[in-house]
N, C-alpha and C positions, 0 to 999 in steps of 0.2 A: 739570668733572670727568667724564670719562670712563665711569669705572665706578661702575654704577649698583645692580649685584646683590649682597646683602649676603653672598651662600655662594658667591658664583664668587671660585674659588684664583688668585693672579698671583706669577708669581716674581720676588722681588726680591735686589736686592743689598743687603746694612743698611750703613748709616755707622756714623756715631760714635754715642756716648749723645748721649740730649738732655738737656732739660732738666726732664723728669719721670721720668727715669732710663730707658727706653725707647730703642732703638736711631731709629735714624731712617733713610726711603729717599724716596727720588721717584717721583713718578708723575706722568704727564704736567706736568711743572714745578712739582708742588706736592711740598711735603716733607711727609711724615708720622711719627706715630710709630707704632714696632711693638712690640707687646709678645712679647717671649720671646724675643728675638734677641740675638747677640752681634755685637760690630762686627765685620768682614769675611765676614760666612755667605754664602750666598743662600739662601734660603730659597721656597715655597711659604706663601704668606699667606691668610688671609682679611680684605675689605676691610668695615668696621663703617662707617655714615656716620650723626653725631647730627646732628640735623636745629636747624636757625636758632631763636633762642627769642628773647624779647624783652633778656636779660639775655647772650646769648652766639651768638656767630658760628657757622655752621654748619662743622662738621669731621668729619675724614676719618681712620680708625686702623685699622690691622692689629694679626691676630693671629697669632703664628706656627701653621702645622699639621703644615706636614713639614719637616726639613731636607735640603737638596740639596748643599750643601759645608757641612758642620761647624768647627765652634770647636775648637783642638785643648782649649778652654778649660770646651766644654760639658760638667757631669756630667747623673746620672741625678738624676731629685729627687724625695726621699723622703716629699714629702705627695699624698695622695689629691686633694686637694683643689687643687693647684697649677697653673694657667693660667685656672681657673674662678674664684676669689675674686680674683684679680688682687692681691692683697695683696703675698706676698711675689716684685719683682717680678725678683728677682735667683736664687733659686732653684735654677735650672738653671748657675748660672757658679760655677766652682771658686771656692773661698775666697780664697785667695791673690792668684786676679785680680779678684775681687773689690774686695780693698782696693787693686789696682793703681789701678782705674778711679776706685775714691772719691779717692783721693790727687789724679787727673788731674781730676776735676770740679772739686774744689776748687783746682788750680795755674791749670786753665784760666780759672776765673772771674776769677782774680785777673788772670791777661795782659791782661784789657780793661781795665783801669783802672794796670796798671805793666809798669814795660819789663822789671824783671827781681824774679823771685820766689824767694825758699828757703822751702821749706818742709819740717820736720822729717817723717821715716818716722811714717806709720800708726801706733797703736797698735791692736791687734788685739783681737776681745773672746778670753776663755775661751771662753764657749758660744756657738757660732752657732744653736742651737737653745735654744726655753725659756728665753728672756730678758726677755720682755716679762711687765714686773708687771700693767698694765692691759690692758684690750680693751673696746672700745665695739663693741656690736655690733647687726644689724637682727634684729626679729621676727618671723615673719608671725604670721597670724593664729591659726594649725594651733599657736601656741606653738615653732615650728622656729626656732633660732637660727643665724646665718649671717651673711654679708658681704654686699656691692653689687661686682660686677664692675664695673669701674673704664669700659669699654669699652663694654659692649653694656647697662649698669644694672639687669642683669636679678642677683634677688634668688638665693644661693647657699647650701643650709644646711651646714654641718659640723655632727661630733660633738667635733671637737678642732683645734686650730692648732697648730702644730708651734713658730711663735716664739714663743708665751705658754709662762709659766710654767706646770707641772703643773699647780698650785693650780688656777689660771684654768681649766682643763681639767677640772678636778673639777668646779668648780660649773657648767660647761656642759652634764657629763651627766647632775647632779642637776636642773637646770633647763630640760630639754629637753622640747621638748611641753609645757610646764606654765605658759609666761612668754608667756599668750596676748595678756592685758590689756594689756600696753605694746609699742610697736614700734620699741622702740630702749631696749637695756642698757648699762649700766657693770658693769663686773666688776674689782676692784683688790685686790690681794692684798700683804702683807709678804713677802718673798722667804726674809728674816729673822727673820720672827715668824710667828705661827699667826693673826695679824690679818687681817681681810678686809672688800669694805665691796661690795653691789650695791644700786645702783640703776638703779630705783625702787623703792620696795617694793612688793612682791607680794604681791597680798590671798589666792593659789587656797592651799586648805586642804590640797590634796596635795603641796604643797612643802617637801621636810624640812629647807629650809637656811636661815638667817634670812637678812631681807631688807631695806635700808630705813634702813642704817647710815648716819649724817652723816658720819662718819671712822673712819679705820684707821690702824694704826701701822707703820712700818718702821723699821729698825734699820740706821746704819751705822757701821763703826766704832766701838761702843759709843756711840755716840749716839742717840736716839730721837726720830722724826719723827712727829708727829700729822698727818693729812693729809685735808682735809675733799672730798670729794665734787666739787665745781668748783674743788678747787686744782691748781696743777700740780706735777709730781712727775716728775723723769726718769723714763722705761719700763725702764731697765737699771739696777737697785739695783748689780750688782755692780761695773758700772763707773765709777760715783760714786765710789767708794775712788781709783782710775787718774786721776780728774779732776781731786782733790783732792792726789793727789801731784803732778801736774804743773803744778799752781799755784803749791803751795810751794817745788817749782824753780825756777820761774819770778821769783818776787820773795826771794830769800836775802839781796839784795844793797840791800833797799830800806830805807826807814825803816819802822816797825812802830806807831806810832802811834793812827792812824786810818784805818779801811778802810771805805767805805761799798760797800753792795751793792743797787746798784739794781735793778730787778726782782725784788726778794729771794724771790718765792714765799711759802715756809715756812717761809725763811729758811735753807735746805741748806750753802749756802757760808761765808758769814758763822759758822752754827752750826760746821763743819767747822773753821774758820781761828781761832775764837774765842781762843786757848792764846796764838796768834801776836801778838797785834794788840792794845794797851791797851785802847782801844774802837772798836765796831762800827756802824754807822747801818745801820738794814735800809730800802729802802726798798720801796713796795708799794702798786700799784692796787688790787687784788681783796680784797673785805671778806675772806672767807672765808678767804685763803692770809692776811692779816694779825690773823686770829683763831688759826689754827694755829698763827704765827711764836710769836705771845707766850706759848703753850701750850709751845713748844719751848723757847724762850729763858727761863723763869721762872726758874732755877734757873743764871742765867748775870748777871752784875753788869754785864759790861761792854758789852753790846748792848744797844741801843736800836729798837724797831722803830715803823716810821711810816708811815700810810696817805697815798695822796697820790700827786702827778704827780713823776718822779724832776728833770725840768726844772727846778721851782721849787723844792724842798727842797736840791740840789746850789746851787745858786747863793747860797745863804745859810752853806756850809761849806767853797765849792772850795774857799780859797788851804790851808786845812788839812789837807786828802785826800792822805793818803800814797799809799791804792792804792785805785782805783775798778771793781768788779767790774760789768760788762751782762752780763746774761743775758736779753736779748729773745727775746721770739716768732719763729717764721720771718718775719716780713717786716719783723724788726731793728729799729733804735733809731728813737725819733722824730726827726725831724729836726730841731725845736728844739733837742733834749736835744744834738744834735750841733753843733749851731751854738754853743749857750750851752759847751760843749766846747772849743768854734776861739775864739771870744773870750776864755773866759777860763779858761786852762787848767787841769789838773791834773796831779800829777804822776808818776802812772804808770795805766796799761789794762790792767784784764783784761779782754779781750774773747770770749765765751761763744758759741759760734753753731752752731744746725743747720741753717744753710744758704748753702753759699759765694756764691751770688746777692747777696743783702742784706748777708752780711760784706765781700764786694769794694767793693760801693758804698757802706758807711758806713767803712772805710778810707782810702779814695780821700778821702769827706771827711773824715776825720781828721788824713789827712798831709797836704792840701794846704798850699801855703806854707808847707811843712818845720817845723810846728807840731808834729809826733808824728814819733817813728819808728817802725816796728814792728821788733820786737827777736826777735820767736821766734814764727812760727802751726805750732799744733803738733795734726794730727789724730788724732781717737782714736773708734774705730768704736763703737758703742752700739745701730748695727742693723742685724746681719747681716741677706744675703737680700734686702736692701732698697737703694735706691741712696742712701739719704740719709744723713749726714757730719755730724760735732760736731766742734768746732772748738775749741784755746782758741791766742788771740792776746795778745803782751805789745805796749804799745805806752807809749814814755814821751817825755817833753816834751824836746824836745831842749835842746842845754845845761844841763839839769836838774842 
């Protein structure tokens, strides 16, 4: 590598996105990523270089400082705080083109693995700002709360984030300076209720906000979600409604039976779908999100909720499974659960995903040997600002 100074500027040409949403250029034959670029600019950079550790390779990233040919795509952007927290890392890019580029992340991932792709228009949110119900954030010492710049990992404080909800913003300025004792917060708020939940609790006596809550509620579509502290919980309350409509499009045409939802959480979908479906199987790793679920569902006849690997529990109900809901982590389903899938099938997929990477590759195995088709991947945004993509995919047994 070449250059060695980490504040001498080089002008680049940027490519395409990569794969951590980040434009990408070359430099002496190595590709890098850049933050704050849009594909075709050139730009004035500065080069960041993290140094070799035992757990990861030693890399190489830009950051934008001046632009030299403009994006006719690039806006002005409206937080203080934007290029420094690295957070929101789309910011600077018109909205619109925004969801161009998430639509093409997601089609392009899919071209690795099929010859030809449809993929339904974007769904766009409402709010591109003040969407986000939670925020995990760093401490220092001085009680200043902030982010980690993604690039150079030098610590950044704010007074507010622009994609968190107001609420979230509230309690930042009431916990500012005063949240010495822990070095890393939770902040989770009802978007829909006056509920709210930080941890860790906070012992300093000058802090007027309670602290130290195991769960908070949220509210959608008049249904009510307990949601404990290490559950997980979509960040975008209001595009849950949008997620839950385009499921029920999606299987109009199916048997109604029995719907299992595997990685059920807190059990969000299954509880959403409950009206539709005689009975429900929740299924769930995490003690905590299968403490919540049954909290949610008590008052519900026809769900069942079950702690446990979705692999093993699925294999004792498939030939019955009208409609089988994933809703994986980003790095997607297990590959047993996929294979126990290809052997012995079911008969229709809803596929859940934030992240077209892992959804391309557990598709791929799903269609193989013409076992699945996929019948409809239909995108729908949940975080502006940001490059990363929700997904939901129908996918059924063919000849079914």
């Amino acid at each position: 590598m070449a250059i060695k100074n980490n504040k001498k500027l080089i002008k680049l040409k940027l490519g395409n996105i990569g794969a951590n949403g980040d434009t990408v250029a070359t430099i002496d034959s190595e590709t890098i990523s850049v933050f704050g670029g849009i594909p075709g600019e050139v730009v004035l950079a500065e080069i960041t270089e993290q140094k070799k550790t035992k757990r990861k390779r030693k890399k190489t990233f830009a950051t934008v400082k001046q632009i030299v040919n403009s994006s006719r795509y690039r806006i002005k952007t409206p937080c203080n705080f934007y290029g420094f927290c690295t957070g929101c890392n789309w910011q600077h890019i018109n909205y619109e083109y925004q969801l161009y580029l998430k639509q093409k992340l997601l089609h392009d991932e899919l071209l690795k693995y099929f010859n030809k792709v449809k993929i339904k228009n974007i769904i766009r949110s409402e709010n591109q700002f003040h969407y986000r119900n939670h925020g995990r954030f760093t401490i220092r010492r001085n009680g200043q709360i902030g982010f980690t710049n993604k690039v150079t990992k030098k610590f950044v404080g704010i007074d507010k984030c622009l994609i968190m909800n107001n609420k979230v913003n509230n309690h930042i300025q009431k916990l500012e300076s005063e949240a010495g004792e822990t070095t890393q917060m939770s902040i989770r708020v009802g978007v829909n209720t006056d509920s709210f939940l930080i941890q860790p609790k906070l012992n300093n006596s000058k802090i007027k906000t309670n602290t130290g809550q195991k769960y908070y509620y949220e509210e959608i579509k008049n249904q009510k979600f307990q949601i404990s502290s290490p559950s997980f919980f979509q960040v975008n309350s209001d595009q849950i409604s949008k997620m839950t409509e385009i499921i029920l499009s999606l299987i109009e045409g199916i048997d109604k039976n029995l719907l299992v939802d595997a990685y059920a959480g807190v059990g969000t979908f299954g509880i959403m779908l409950n009206k539709k479906f005689k009975k429900i199987v929740g299924i769930e790793q995490s003690y905590s999100a299968v403490i919540d679920a049954k909290s949610n569902i008590k008052y519900l006849d026809n769900y069942e909720m079950i702690i446990g690997n979705s692999e093993e529990i699925i294999s004792a109900i498939k030939p019955k499974i009208d409609l089988l809901i994933l809703d994986p982590s980003r790095k997607g389903c297990d590959e047993k659960l996929i294979q126990n899938l290809i052997l012995e099938p079911v008969k229709n997929i809803i596929y859940i995903s934030c992240d077209p990477k892992t959804l391309a590759r557990d598709l791929s195995m799903l269609t193989q040997n013409c076992i699945y088709e996929i019948r409809s991947i239909n995108p729908i945004d949940l975080f502006p600002n940001t490059h990363h993509v929700e997904s939901i995919s129908l996918l059924t047994l063919k000849n079914n």
